[in-house]
ZADO-1210 file (C-alpha; in nm, 4 decimals, padded with zeros to 6 digits):
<atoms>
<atom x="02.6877" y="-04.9050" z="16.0097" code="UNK" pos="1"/>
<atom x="03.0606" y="-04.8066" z="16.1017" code="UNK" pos="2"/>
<atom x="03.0776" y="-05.1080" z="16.3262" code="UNK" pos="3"/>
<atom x="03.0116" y="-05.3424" z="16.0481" code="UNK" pos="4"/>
<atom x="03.2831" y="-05.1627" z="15.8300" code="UNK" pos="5"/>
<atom x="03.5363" y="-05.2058" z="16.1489" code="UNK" pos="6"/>
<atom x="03.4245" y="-05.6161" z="16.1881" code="UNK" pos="7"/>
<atom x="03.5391" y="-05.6377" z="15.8108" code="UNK" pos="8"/>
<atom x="03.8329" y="-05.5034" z="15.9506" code="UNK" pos="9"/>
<atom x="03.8541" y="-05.1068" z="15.7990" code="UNK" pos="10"/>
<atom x="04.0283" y="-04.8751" z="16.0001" code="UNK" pos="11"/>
<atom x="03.7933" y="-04.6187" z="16.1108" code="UNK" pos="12"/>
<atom x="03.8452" y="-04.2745" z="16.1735" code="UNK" pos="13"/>
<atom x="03.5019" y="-04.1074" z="16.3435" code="UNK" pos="14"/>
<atom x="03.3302" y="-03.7225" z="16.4030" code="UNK" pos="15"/>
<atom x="02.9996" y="-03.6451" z="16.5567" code="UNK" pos="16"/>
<atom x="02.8771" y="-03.3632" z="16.6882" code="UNK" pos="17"/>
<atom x="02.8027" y="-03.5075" z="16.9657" code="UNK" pos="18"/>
<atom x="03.1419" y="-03.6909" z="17.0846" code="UNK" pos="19"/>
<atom x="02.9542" y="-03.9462" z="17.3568" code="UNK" pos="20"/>
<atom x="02.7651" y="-04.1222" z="17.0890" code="UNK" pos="21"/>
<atom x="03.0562" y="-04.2410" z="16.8971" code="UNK" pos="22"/>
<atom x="03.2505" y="-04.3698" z="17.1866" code="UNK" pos="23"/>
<atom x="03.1341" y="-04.6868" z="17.1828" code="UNK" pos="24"/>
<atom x="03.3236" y="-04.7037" z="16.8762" code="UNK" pos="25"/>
<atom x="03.6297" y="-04.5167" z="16.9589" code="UNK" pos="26"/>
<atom x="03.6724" y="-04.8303" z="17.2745" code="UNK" pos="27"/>
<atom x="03.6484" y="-05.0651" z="16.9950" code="UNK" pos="28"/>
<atom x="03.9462" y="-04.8815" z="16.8070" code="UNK" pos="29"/>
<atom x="03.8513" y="-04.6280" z="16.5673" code="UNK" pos="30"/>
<atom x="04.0190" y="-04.2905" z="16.5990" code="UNK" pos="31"/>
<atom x="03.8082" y="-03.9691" z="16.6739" code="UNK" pos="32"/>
<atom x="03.9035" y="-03.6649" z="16.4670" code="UNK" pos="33"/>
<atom x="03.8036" y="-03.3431" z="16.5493" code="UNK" pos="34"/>
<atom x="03.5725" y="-03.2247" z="16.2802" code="UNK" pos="35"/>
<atom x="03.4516" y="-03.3545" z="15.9040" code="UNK" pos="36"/>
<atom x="03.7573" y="-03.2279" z="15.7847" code="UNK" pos="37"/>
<atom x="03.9875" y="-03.3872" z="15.9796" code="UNK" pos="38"/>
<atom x="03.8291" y="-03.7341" z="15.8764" code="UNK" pos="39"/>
<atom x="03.8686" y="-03.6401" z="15.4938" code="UNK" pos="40"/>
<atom x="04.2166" y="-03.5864" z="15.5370" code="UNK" pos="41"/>
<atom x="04.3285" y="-03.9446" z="15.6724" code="UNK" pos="42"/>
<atom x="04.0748" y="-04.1154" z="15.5012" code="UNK" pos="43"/>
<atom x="04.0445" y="-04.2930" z="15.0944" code="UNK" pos="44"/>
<atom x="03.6561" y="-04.3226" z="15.1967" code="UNK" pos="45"/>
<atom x="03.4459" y="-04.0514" z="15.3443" code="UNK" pos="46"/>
<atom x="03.1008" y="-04.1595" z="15.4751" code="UNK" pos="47"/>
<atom x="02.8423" y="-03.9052" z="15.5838" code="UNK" pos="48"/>
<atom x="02.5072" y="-03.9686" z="15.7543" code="UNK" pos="49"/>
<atom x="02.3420" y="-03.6564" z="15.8962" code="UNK" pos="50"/>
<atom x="01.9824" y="-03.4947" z="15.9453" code="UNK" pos="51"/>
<atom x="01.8918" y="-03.2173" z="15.7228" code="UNK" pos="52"/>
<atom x="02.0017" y="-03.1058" z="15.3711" code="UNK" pos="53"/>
<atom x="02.1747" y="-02.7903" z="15.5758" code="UNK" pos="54"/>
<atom x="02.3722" y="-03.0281" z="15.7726" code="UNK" pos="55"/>
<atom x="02.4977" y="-03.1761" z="15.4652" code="UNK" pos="56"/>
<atom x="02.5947" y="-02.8833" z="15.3441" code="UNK" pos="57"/>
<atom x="02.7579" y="-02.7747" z="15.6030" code="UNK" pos="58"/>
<atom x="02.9420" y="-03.0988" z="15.6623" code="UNK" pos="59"/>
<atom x="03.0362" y="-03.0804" z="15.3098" code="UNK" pos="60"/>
<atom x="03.1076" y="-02.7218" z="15.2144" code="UNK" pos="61"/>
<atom x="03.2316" y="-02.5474" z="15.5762" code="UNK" pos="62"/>
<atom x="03.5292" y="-02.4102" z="15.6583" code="UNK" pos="63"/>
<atom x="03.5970" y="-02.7311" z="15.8990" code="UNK" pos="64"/>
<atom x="03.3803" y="-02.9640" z="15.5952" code="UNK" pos="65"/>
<atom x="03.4620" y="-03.2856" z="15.4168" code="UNK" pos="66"/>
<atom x="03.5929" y="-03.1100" z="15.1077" code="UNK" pos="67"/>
<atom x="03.8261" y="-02.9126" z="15.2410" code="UNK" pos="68"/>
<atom x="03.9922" y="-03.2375" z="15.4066" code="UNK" pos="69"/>
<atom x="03.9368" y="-03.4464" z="15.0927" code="UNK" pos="70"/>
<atom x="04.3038" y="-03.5560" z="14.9475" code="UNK" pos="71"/>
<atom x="04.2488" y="-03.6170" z="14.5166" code="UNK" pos="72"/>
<atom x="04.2055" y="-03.9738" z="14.4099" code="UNK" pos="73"/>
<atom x="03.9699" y="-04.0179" z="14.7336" code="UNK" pos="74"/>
<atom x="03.6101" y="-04.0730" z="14.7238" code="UNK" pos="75"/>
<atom x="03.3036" y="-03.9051" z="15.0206" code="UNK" pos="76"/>
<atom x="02.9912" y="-04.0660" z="15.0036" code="UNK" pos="77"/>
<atom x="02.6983" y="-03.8848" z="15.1127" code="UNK" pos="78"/>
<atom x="02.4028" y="-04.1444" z="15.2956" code="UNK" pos="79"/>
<atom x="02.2121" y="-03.8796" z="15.4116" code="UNK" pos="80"/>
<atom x="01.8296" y="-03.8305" z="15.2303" code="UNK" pos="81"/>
<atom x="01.8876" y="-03.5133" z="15.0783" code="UNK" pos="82"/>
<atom x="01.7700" y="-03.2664" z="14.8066" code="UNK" pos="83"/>
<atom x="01.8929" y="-03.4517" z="14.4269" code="UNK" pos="84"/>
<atom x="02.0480" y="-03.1220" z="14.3574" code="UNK" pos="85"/>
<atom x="02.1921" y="-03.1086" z="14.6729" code="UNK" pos="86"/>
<atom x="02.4092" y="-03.4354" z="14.5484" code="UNK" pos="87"/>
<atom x="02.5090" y="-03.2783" z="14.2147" code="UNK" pos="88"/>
<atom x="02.6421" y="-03.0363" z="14.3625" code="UNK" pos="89"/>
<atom x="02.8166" y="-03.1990" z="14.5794" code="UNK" pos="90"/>
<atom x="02.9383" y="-03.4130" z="14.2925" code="UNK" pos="91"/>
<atom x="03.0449" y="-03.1048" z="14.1270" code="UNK" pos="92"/>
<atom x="03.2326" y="-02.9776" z="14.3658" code="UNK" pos="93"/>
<atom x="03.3734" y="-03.2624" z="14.4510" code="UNK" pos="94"/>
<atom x="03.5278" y="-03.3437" z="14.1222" code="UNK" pos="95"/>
<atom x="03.7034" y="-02.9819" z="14.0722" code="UNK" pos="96"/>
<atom x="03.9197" y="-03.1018" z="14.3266" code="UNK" pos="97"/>
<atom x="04.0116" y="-03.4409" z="14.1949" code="UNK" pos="98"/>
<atom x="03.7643" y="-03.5882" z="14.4604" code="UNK" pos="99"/>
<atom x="03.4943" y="-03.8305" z="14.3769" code="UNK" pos="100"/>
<atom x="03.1551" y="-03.8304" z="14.5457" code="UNK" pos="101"/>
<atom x="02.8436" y="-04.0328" z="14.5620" code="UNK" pos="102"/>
<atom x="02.4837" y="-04.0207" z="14.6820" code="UNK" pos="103"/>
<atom x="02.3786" y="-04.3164" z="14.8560" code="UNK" pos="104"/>
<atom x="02.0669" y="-04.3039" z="15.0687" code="UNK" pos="105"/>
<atom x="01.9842" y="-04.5833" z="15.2937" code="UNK" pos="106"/>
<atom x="01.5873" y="-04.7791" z="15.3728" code="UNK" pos="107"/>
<atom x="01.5525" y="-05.0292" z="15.6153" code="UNK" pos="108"/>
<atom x="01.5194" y="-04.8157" z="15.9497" code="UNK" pos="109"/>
<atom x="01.7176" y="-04.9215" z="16.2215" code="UNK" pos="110"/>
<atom x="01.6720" y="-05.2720" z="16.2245" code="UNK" pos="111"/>
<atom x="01.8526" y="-05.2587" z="15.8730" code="UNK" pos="112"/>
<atom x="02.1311" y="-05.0388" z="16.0181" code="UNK" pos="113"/>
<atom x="02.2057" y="-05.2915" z="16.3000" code="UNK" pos="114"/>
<atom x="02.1770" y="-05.5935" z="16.1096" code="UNK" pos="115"/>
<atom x="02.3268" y="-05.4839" z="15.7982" code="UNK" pos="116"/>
<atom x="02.0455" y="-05.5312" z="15.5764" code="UNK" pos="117"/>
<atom x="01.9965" y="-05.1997" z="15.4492" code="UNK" pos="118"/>
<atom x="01.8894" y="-05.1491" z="15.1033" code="UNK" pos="119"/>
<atom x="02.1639" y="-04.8503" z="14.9714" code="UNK" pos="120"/>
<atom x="02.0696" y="-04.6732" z="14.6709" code="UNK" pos="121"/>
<atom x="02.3349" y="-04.5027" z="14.4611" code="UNK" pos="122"/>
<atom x="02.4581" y="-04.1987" z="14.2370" code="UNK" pos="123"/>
<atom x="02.6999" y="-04.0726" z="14.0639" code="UNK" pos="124"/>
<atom x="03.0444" y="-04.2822" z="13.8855" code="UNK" pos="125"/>
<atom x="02.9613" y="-04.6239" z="13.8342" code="UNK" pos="126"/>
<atom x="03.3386" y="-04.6887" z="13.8437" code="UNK" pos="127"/>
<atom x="03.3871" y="-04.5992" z="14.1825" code="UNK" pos="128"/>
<atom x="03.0516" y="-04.7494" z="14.3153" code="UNK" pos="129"/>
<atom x="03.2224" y="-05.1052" z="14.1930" code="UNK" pos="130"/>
<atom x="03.4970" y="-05.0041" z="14.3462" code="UNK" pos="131"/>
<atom x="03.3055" y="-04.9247" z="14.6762" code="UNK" pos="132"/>
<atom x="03.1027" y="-05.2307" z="14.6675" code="UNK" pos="133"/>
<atom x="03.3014" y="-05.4222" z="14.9734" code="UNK" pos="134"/>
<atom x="03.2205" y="-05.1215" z="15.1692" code="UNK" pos="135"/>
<atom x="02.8571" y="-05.1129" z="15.0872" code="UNK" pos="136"/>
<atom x="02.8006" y="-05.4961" z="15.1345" code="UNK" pos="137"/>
<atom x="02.9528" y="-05.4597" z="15.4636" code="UNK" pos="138"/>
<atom x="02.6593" y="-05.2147" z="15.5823" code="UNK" pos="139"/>
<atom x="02.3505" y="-05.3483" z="15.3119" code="UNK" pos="140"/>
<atom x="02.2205" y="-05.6520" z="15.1170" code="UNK" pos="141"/>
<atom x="02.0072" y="-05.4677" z="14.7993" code="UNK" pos="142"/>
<atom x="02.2539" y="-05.2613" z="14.6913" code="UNK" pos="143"/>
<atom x="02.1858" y="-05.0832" z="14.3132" code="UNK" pos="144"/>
<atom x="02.3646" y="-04.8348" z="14.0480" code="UNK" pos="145"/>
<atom x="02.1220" y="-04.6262" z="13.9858" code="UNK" pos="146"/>
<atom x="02.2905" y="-04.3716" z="13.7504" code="UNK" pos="147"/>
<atom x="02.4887" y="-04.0556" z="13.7778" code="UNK" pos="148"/>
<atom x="02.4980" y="-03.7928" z="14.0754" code="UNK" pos="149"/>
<atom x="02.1706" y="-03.7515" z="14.2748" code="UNK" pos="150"/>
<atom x="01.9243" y="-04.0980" z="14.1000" code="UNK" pos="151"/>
<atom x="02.0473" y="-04.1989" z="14.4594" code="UNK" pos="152"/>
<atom x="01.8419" y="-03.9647" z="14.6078" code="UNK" pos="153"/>
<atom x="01.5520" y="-03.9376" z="14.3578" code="UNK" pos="154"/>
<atom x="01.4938" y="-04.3340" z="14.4333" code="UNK" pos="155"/>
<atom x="01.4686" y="-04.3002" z="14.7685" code="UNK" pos="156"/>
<atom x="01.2203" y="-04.0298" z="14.6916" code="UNK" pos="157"/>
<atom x="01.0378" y="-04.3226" z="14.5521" code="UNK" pos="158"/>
<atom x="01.0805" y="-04.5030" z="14.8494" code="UNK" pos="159"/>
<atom x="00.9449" y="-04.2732" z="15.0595" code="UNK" pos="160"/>
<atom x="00.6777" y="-04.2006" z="14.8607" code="UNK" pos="161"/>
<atom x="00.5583" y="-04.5693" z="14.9008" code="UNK" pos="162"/>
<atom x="00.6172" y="-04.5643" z="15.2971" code="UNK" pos="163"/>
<atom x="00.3973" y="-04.2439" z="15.2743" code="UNK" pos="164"/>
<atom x="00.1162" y="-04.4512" z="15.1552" code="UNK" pos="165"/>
<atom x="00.2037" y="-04.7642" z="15.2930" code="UNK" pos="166"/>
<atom x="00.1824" y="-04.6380" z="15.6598" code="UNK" pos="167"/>
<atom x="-00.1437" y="-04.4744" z="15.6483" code="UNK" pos="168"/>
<atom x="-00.3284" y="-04.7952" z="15.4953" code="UNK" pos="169"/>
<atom x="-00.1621" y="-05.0102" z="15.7653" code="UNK" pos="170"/>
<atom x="-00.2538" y="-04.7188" z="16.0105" code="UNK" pos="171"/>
<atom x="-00.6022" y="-04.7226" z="15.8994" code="UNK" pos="172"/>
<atom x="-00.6262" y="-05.0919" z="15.9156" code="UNK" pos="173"/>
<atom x="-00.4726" y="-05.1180" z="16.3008" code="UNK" pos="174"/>
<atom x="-00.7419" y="-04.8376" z="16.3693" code="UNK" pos="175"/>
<atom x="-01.0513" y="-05.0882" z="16.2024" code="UNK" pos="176"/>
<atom x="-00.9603" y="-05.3563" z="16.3246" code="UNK" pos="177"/>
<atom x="-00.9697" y="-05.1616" z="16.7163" code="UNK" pos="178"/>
<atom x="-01.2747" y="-05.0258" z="16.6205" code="UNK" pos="179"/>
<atom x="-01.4450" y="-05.3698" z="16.5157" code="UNK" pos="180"/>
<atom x="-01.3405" y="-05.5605" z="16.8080" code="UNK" pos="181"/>
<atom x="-01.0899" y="-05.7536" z="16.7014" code="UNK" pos="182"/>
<atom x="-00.7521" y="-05.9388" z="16.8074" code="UNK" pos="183"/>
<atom x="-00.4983" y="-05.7166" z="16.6206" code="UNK" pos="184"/>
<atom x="-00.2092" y="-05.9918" z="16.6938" code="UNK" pos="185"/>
<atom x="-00.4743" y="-06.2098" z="16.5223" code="UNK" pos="186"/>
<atom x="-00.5854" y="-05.9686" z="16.2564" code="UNK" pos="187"/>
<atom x="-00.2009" y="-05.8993" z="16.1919" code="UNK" pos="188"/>
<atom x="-00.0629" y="-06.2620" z="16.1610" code="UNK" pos="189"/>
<atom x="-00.3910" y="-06.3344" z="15.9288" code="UNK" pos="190"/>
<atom x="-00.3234" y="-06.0382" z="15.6572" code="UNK" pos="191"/>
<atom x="00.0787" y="-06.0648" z="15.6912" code="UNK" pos="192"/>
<atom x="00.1107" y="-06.3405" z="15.4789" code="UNK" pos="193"/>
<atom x="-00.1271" y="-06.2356" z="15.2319" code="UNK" pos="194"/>
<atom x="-00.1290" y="-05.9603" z="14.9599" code="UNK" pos="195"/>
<atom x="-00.0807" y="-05.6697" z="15.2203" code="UNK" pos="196"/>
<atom x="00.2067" y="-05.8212" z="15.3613" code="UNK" pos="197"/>
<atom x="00.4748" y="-05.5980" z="15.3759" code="UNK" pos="198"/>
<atom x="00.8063" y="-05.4617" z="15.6111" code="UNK" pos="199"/>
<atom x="00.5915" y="-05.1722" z="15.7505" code="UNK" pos="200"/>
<atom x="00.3377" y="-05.4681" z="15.8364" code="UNK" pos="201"/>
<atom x="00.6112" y="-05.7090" z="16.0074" code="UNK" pos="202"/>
<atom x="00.8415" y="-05.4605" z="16.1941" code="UNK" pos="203"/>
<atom x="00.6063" y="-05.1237" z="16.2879" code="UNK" pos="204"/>
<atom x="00.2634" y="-05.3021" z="16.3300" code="UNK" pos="205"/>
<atom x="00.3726" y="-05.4531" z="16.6074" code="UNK" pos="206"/>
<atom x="00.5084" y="-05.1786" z="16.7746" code="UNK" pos="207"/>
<atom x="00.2178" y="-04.9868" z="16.7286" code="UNK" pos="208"/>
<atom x="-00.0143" y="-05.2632" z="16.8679" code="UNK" pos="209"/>
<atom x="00.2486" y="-05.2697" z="17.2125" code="UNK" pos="210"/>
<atom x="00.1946" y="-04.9021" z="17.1637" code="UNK" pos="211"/>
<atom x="00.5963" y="-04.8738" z="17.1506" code="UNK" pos="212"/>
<atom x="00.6597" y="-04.5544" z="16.9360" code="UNK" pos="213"/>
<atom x="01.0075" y="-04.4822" z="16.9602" code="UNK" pos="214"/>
<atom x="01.1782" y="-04.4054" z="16.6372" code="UNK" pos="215"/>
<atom x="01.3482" y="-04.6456" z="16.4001" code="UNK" pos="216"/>
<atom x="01.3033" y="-04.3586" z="16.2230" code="UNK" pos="217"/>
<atom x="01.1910" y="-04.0165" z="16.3183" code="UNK" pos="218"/>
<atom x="00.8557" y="-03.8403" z="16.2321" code="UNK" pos="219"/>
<atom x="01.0636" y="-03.5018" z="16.2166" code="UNK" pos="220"/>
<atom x="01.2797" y="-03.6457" z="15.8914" code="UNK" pos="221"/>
<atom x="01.0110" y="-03.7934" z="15.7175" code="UNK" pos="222"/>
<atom x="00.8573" y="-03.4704" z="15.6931" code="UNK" pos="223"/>
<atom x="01.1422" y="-03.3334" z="15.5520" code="UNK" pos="224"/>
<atom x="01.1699" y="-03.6397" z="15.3171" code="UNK" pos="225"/>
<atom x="00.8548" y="-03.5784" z="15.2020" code="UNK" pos="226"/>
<atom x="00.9198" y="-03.1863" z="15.1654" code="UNK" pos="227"/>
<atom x="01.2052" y="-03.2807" z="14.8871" code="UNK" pos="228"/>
<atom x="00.9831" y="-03.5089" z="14.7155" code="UNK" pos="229"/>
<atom x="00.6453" y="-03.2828" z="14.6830" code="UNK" pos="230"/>
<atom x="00.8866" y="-02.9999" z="14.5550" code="UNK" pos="231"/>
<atom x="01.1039" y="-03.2117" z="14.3298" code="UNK" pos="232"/>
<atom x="00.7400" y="-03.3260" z="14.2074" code="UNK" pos="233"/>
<atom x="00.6608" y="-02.9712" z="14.1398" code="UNK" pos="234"/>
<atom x="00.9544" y="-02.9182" z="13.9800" code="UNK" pos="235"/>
<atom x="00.8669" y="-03.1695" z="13.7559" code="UNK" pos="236"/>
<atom x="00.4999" y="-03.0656" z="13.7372" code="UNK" pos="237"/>
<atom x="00.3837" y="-03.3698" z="13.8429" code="UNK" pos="238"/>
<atom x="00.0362" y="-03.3858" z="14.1346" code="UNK" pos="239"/>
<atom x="00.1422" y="-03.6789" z="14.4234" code="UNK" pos="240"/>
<atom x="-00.1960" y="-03.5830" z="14.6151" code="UNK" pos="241"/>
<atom x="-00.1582" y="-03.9097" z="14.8489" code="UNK" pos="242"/>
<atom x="00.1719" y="-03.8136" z="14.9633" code="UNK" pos="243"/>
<atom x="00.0529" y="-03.4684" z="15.0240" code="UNK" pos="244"/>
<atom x="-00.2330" y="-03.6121" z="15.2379" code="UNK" pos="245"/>
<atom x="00.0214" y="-03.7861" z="15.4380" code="UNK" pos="246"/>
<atom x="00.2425" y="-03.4589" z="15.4685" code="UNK" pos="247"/>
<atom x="00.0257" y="-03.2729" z="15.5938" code="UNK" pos="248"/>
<atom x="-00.1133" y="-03.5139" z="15.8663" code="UNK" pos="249"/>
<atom x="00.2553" y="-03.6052" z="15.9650" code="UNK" pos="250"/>
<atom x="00.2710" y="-03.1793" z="16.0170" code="UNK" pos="251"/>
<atom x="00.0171" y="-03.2507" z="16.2458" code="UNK" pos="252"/>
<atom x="00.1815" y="-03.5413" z="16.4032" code="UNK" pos="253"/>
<atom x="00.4909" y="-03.2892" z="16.4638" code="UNK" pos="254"/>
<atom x="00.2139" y="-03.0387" z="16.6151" code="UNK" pos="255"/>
<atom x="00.0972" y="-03.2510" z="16.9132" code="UNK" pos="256"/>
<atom x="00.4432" y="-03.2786" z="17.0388" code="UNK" pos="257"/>
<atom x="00.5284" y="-03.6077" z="16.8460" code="UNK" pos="258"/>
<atom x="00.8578" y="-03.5101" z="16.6342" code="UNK" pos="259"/>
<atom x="01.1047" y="-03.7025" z="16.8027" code="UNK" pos="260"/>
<atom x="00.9021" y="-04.0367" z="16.7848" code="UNK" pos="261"/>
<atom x="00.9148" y="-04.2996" z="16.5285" code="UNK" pos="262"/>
<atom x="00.7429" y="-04.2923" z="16.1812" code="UNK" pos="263"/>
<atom x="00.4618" y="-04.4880" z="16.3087" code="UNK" pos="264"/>
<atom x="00.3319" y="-04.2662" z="16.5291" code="UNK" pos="265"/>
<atom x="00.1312" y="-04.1472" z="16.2617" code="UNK" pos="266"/>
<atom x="-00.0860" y="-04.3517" z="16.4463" code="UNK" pos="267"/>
<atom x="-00.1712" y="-04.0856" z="16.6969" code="UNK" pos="268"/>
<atom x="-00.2567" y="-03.8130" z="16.4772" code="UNK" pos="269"/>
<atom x="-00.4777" y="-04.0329" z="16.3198" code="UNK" pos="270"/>
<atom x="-00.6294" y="-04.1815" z="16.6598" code="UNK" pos="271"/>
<atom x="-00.6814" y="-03.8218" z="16.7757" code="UNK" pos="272"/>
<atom x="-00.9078" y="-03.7000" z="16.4481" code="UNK" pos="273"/>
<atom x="-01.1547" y="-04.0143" z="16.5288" code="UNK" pos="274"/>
<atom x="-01.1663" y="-03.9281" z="16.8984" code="UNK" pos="275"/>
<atom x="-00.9892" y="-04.2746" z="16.9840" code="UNK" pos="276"/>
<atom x="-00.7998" y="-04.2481" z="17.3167" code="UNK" pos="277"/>
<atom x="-00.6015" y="-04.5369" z="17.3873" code="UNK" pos="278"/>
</atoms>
C-alpha cells in the first residue's frame, strides 16, 4: 500500500517494528524514522496499519506514538480493524491537538493490497476524507464516506460479518463436493458464475483445493475481528448466532496450531470434526 502512494510520487517516510520488512521500501527511497512519532512529525499524512486494537493504541497514544509527533493542521489515518470506540477516541484526541484523524479499514486481503484494489471504508470529517481522496485512490478502487469517527470500523464489522458466513458455506461446499466424488476445479468453475459466485469463491477456493493455506489474511485477526463485532453486537443487544458459530470454530482453528495461516484454513477445523484427512 505505501508503494503505490510512492509510484504516485508521495514522499514517504516509514516505521515498523520490525525494520527488515520495510527495506524494500527504504531502497526505493522512502526515509525510515525511528518510531510512530518520528513519522508524525515530518509528515501532513499519517497512515497506520497494525494488528491488534492494543497496538493501535499504543502506536497512537505512547510516549514514542503518532500523537505526540502529530504537527496541527495534519491529518493520521488509522487502517487498522479496530474497536469503533477505539476510533473515537482516537478522533478525540486527535482533535484537542488541532490534529485530524480518520478510521479507514481496508477488505480485499492481500491481493487487494498489492494490486490496489482494496475497498477502504471511512470515518470521521468528511472534509478531510475529500481532501484525502488522491491518497486513498492510490491504495483502493471502492472507496466510501461513511459518516463521522468509527462508521469506518462498524462497516467493516459488516464486512466481516459476511466473510464469517460466507467462508463456512463455501467451506462446507468444498467439503461435499470431496465427499461426493466430484471434480472440485469442475464443481468450482460450474457454481462461480452462478448465484454463489463470490471473491471468497474466486480467490480462496482455489487455494484451498491446491491445499495452499498461507494467509492473505490471518486466522489469528479474524478472530479478533469477530471478537469486536459479537461485543459491539452485545452492546447493542442484538443475537448474530451465525457469526458466533463461526467464532467459535475459528477458536478451534487457532487450537490445532493453525493461527498464523490464512482465513481459509477454516477448512481444517472443519475437515477434522468429519474425520476427513486429506
Amino acid at each position: 500500500m505505501c508503494g503505490h502512494l510512492m509510484a504516485r510520487g508521495y514522499a514517504m517516510t516509514v516505521y515498523n517494528r520490525t525494520r527488515a520488512k520495510a527495506q524494500p521500501l527504504i531502497d526505493r527511497g522512502a526515509t525510515w524514522a525511528d518510531s510512530p512519532r518520528a513519522v508524525a512529525e515530518r509528515s501532513d499524512v499519517t497512515f497506520t496499519m497494525v494488528g491488534f486494537p492494543q497496538d493501535v493504541r499504543e502506536v497512537y497514544f505512547g510516549d514514542d506514538g503518532v500523537l505526540a509527533g502529530a504537527k496541527p493542521g495534519s491529518a493520521v489515518v488509522d487502517m487498522t480493524t479496530t474497536q469503533p470506540s477505539l476510533a473515537r477516541e482516537i478522533e478525540a484526541a486527535a482533535r484537542d491537538k488541532g490534529v485530524v484523524a480518520l478510521d479507514a479499514p481496508v477488505s480485499g486481503g492481500d491481493v487487494g493490497a498489492r494490486n490496489a484494489t482494496l475497498s477502504i471504508m471511512v470515518g470521521g470529517d468528511e472534509a478531510t476524507f475529500r481532501a484525502l481522496m488522491p491518497l486513498f485512490e492510490a491504495m483502493g478502487k471502492n472507496i466510501v464516506y461513511q459518516g463521522p469517527a468509527g462508521s469506518g470500523q462498524h462497516t467493516k464489522m459488516c464486512n466481516q460479518i459476511v466473510i464469517a458466513g460466507t467462508m463456512i458455506g463455501v467451506c462446507e461446499a468444498l467439503l461435499y463436493g470431496y465427499k461426493a466424488g466430484l471434480k472440485l476445479e469442475t464443481m468450482l468453475q460450474s457454481i462461480s458464475g452462478g448465484a454463489a459466485g463470490c471473491w471468497t469463491l474466486d480467490n480462496l477456493a482455489p487455494r484451498i483445493v491446491r491445499r495452499n493455506f498461507d494467509p492473505g489474511f490471518f486466522v489469528r485477526h479474524f478472530i479478533k475481528d469477530m471478537g469486536i463485532a459479537l461485543d459491539e453486537a452485545q452492546r447493542m443487544q442484538l443475537s448474530l448466532p451465525g457469526l458466533a458459530l463461526v467464532h467459535q470454530l475459528y477458536v478451534a482453528v487457532q487450537a490445532q496450531g493453525h493461527g498464523h495461516l490464512g482465513t481459509h484454513a477454516l477448512m481444517l477445523a472443519l475437515e477434522q470434526m468429519s474425520n476427513i484427512t486429506r
